[in-house]
KOLVEX-416293 format. One line per 4 residues: number of its first residue (from 1); their letters; for each residue y negated, x, z of C-alpha. Coordinates in steps of 0.05 Angstrom, whole numbers, padded with zeros to 5 digits, always signed. Layout:
NUM = A = Y,X,Z; ...
END
This chain:
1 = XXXX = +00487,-00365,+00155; +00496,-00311,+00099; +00431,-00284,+00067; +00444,-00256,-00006
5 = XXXX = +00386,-00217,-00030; +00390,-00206,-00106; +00346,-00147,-00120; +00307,-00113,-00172
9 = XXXX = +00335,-00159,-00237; +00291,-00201,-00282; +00283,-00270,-00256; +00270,-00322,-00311
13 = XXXX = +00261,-00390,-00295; +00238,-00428,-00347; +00224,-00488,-00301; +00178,-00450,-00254
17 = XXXX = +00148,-00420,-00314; +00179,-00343,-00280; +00189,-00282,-00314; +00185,-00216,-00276
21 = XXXX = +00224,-00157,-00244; +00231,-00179,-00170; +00277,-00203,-00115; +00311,-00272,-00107
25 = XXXX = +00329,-00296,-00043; +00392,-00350,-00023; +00400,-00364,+00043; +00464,-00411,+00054
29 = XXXX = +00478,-00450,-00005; +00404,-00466,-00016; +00349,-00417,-00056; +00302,-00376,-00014
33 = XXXX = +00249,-00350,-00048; +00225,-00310,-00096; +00197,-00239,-00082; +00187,-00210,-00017
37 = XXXX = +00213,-00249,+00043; +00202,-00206,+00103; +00231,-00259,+00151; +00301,-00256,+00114
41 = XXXX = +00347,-00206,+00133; +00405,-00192,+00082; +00475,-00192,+00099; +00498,-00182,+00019
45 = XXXX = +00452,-00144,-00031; +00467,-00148,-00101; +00431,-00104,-00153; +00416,-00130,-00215
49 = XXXX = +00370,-00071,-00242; +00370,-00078,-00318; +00399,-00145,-00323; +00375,-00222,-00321
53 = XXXX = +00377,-00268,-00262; +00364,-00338,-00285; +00388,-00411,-00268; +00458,-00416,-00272
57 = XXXX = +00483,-00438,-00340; +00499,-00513,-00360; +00536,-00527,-00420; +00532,-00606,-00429
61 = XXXX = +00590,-00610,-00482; +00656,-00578,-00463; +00718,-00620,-00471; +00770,-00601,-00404
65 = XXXX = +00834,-00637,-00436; +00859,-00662,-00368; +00891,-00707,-00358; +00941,-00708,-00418
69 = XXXX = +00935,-00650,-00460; +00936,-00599,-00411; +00978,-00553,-00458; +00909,-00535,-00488
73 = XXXX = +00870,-00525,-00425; +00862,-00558,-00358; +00803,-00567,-00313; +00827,-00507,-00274
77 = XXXX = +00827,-00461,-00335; +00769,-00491,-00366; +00721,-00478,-00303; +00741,-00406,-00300
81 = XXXX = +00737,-00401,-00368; +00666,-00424,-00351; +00649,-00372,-00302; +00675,-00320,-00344
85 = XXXX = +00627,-00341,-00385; +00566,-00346,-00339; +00563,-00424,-00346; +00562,-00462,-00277
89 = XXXX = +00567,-00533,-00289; +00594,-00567,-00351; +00590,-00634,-00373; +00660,-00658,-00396
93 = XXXX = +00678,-00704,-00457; +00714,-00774,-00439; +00768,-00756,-00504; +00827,-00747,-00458
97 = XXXX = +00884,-00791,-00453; +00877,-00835,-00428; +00801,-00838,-00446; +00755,-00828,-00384
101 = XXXX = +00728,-00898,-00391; +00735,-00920,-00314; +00713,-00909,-00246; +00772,-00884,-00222
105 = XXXX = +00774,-00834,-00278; +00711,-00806,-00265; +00731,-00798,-00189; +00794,-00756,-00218
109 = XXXX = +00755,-00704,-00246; +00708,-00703,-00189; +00768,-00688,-00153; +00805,-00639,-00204
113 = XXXX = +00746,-00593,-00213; +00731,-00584,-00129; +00803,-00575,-00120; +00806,-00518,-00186
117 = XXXX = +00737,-00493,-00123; +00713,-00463,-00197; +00648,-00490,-00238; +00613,-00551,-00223
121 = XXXX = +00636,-00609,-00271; +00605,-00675,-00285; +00636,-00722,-00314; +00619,-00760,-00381
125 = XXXX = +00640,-00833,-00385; +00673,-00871,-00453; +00606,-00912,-00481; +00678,-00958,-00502
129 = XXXX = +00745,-00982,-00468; +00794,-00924,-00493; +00749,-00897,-00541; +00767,-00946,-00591
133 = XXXX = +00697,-00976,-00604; +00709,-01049,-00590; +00688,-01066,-00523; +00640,-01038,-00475
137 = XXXX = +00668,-00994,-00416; +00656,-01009,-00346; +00594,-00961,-00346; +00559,-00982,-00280
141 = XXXX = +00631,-00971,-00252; +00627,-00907,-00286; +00557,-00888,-00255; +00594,-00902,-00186
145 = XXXX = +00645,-00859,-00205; +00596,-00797,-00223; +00589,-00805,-00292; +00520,-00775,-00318
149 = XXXX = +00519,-00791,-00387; +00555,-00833,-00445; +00593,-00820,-00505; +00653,-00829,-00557
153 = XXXX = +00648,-00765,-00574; +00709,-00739,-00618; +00688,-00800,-00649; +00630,-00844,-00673
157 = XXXX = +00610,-00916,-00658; +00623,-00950,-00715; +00590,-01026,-00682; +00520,-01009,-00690
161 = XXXX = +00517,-01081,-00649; +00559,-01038,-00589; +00514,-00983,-00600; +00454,-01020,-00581
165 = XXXX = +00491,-01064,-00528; +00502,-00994,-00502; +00427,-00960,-00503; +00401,-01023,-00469
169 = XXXX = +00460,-01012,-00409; +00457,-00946,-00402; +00376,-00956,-00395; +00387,-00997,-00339
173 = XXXX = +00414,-00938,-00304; +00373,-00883,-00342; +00435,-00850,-00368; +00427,-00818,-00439
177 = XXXX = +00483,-00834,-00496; +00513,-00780,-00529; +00527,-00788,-00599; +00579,-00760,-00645
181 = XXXX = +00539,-00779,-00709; +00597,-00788,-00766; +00601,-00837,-00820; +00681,-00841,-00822
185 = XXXX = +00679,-00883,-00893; +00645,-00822,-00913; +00680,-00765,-00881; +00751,-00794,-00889
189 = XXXX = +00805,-00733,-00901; +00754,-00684,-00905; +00770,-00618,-00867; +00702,-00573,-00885
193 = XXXX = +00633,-00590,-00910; +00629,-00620,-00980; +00598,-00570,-01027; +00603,-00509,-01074
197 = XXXX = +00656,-00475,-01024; +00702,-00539,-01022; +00700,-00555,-01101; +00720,-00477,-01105
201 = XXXX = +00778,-00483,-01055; +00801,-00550,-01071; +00787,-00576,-01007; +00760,-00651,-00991
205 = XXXX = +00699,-00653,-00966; +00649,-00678,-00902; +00584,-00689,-00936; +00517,-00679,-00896
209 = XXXX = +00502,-00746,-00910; +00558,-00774,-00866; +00521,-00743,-00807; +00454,-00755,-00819
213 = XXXX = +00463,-00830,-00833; +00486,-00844,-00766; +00437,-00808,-00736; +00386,-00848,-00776
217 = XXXX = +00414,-00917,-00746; +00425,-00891,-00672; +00348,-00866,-00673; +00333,-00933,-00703
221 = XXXX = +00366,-00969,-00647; +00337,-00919,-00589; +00276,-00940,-00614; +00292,-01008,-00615
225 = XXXX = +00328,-01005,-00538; +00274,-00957,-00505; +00356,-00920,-00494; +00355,-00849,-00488
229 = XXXX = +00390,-00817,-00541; +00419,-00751,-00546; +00451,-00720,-00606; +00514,-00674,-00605
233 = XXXX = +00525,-00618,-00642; +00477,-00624,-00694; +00504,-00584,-00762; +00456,-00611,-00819
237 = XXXX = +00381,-00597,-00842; +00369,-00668,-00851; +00387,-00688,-00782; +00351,-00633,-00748
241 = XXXX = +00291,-00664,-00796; +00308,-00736,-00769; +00314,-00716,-00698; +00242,-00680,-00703
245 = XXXX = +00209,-00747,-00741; +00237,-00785,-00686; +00201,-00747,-00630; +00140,-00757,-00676
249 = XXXX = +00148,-00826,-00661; +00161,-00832,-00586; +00234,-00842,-00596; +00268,-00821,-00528
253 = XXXX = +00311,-00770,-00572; +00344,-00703,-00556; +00385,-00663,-00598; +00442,-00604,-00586
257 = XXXX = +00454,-00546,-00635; +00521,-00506,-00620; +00532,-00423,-00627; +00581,-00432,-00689
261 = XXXX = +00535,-00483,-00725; +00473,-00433,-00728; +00526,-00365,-00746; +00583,-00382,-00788
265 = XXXX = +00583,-00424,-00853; +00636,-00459,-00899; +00649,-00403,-00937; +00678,-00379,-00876
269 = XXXX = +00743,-00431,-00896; +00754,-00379,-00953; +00815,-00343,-00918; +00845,-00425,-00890
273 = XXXX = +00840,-00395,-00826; +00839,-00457,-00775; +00804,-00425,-00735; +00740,-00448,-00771
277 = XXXX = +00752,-00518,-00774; +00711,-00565,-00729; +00683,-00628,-00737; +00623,-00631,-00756
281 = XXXX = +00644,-00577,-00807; +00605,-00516,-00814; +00554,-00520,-00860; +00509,-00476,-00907
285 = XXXX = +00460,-00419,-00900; +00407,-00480,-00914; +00433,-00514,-00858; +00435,-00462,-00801
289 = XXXX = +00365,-00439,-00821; +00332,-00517,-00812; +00378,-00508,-00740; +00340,-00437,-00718
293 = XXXX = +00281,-00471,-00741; +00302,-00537,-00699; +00310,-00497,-00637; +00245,-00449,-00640
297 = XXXX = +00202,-00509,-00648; +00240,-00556,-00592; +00261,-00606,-00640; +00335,-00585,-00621
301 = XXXX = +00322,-00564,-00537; +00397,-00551,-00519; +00448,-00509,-00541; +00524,-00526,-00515
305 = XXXX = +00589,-00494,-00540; +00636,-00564,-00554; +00688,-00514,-00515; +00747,-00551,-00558
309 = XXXX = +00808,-00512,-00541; +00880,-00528,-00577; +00952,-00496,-00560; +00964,-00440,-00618
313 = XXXX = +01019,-00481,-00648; +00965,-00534,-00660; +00926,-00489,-00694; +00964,-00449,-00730
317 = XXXX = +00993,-00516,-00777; +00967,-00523,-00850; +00886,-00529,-00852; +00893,-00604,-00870
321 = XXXX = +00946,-00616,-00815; +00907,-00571,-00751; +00859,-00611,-00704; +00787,-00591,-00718
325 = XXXX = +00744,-00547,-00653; +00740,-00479,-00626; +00732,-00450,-00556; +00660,-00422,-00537
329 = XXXX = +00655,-00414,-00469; +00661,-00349,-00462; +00627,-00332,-00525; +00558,-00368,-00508
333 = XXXX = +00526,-00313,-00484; +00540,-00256,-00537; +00538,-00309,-00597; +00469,-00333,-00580
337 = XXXX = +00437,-00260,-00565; +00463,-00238,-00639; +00440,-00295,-00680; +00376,-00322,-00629
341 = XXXX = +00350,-00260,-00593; +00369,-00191,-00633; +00340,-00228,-00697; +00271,-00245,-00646
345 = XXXX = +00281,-00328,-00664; +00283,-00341,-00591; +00258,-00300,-00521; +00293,-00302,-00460
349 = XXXX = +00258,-00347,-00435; +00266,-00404,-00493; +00336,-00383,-00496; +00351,-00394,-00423
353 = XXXX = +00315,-00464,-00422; +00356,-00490,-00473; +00419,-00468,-00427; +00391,-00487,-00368
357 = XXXX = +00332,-00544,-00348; +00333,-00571,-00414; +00407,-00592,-00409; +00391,-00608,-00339
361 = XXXX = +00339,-00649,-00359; +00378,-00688,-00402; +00442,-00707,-00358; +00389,-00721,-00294
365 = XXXX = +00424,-00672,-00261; +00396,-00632,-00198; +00415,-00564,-00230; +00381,-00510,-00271
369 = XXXX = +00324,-00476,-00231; +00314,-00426,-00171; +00262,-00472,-00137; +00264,-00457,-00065
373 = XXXX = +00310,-00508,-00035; +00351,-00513,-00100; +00429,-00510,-00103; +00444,-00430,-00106
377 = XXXX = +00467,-00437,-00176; +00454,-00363,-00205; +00469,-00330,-00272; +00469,-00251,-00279
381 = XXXX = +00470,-00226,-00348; +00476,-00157,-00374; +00430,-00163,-00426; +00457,-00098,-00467
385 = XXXX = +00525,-00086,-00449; +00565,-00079,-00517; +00640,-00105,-00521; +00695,-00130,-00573
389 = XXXX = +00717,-00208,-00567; +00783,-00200,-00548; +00811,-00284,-00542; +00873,-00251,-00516
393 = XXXX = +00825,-00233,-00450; +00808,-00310,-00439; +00808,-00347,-00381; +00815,-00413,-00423
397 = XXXX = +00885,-00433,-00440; +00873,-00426,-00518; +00856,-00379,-00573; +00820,-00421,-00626
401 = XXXX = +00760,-00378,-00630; +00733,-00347,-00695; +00692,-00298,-00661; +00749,-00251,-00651
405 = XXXX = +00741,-00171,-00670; +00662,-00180,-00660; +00627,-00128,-00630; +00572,-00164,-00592
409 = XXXX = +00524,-00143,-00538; +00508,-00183,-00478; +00561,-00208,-00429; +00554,-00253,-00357
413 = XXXX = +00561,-00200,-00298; +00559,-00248,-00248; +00565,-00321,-00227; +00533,-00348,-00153
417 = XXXX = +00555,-00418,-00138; +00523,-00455,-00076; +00512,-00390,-00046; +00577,-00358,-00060
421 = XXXX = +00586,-00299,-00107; +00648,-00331,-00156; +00651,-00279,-00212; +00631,-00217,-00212
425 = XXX = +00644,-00161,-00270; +00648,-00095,-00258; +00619,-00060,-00326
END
């Protein structure tokens, strides 16, 4: 059995409560300690002076495309996009077509992503049939099938009688349900956030309020269902404020903030470059300060990319006409150092729990630590390494990313998965 000794890098482990210059140990496919072990004998050393060894990354909202739009990425490109990225398991979104909404489609991505022999992927099942928000899916069918969570995502549950039909079934099973909080009567033809920016362009508008009433209702009905709730890509300062009262309260609520929701604003639409659309659209300077603040007090205690690749001739159609999301996979890293650790928002520490346990945590998912005994799940992150995003350098399939020309520092340098050393940089 192979003995990889990983030596003299900072080990942070937020779940162990670790952080110090030291040795980590994986023997097999298993963690074996941390520190000296003078009964292991190394057949692989690694050095990771000057750089962080932590939990391997989760990101619990990345949408895979397979099956039926693989033009934009596949489950194959999006795991190695992963890796590339330093991210060893995602969660993936049930918006394909047809809509992950039954057993056997879970089992299909099981399959997919251990064929692509890439990043870990769990699925995420359809909360309805197709996505349409009539009828239920089979979700204990899904459980069977591997699904660890619930959602519509891409779009909201209009039925707040489904949504609640929904909290109680997924309790029964202690799965959480993912929300894409939209008011569509409220958010119909808008392509950015309604404000100064869009008045100025001419654009229609997404107002704040058609997030943050939806999140109201689905806190009102976790509270109401015992359900555990978990809110996607939060983009407002009133629903990081409703997601905090809620915890006040007991309310078994979680919430997400994404890289491009706490960097970029709406007056980055100035140019119509698609590349900043998204839904929910990208809000003010007001906004992504109430979502640093959300995050350094644990309101918000994950951060995911909602990955959301698109073929370049999708994007590049008029702003009304191109689909809304950008990649972030391979952007995670750099994007949160600049805006969470440079500024001195976040540590390490409270940065790498929101990637890691925390996201872990909510999914129920046996991932995210380097407890002895643990699936050998490793990130390796060169903490100061300074580089140019270059899309044109991706793994993923697609471009969309408006992070292109940044100079950034921080970068994965290598990815262990059960043991086995799957990416490795050489910078």
């Amino acid at each position: 059995m192979n003995t990889l000794r990983i030596s003299n890098g900072r080990v942070i482990d937020p779940s162990q409560g670790i952080d110090q210059v030291t040795d980590l140990w994986v023997k097999g496919e298993h963690m074996a300690g941390i520190g000296p072990q003078p009964h292991l004998q190394a057949t692989r050393v690694l050095d990771a002076t000057g750089k962080i060894v932590c939990p391997g990354v989760i990101d619990m909202h990345v949408h895979l495309r397979e099956p039926g739009r693989e033009e934009d990425e596949t489950i194959a490109t999006g795991t190695a996009a992963a890796l590339a990225g330093g991210v060893t398991s995602v969660a993936c979104m049930p918006n394909t077509e047809p809509a992950l909404d039954s057993q056997a489609a879970a089992e299909f991505v099981y399959l997919q992503a251990e064929r692509a022999g890439n990043a870990n992927v769990f699925p995420i099942g359809a909360i309805t049939k197709g996505r349409q928000g009539a009828e239920l899916a089979e979700i204990g069918g899904l459980v069977e099938g591997g699904a660890v969570g619930f959602t519509d995502d891409g779009s909201p549950v209009t039925s707040a009688e489904i949504m609640r039909r929904a909290l109680e079934y997924c309790r029964m099973f202690d799965k959480p349900v993912l929300v894409h909080a939209e008011d569509l009567e409220l958010t119909k033809g808008g392509v950015m956030h309604e404000g100064v920016e869009s008045m100025r362009l001419g654009l229609r508008g997404m107002p704040a309020a058609g997030e943050e009433v939806m999140i109201h209702r689905d806190i009102e009905l976790a509270e109401l269902t015992g359900g555990r709730l978990h809110i996607l890509h939060v983009s407002t300062a009133g629903g990081v404020d409703l997601i905090r009262r809620g915890k006040a309260r007991g309310v078994r609520v979680s919430g997400e903030a994404t890289p491009h929701h706490f960097t970029l604003t709406d007056k980055c639409l100035r140019g119509f470059d698609s590349n900043f659309k998204m839904s929910p659209p990208l809000r003010t300077q007001a906004d992504i300060d109430a979502i640093i603040a959300g995050l350094k007090d644990g309101t918000l205690e994950v951060i995911a990319t909602d990955h959301a690749p698109h073929a370049p001739e999708k994007k590049m159609r008029e702003l009304d006409q191109a689909p809304n999301g950008i990649i972030g996979l391979e952007t995670l890293v750099p994007i949160c150092v600049l805006a969470l650790i440079e500024p001195g928002h976040l540590t390490w520490p409270q940065l790498i729990a929101k990637l890691t346990i925390n996201p872990a945590r909510v999914l129920g998912i046996d991932r995210g630590t380097l407890k002895t005994g643990a699936d050998a799940d490793i990130t390796i992150i060169h903490p100061k390494v300074e580089w140019t995003i270059d899309p044109e350098q991706f793994q993923s399939k697609s471009r969309n990313c408006p992070f292109a020309g940044w100079k950034v520092r921080g970068r994965a340098h290598a990815v262990i998965l059960g043991g086995e050393v799957k990416f490795e940089r050489k910078d």
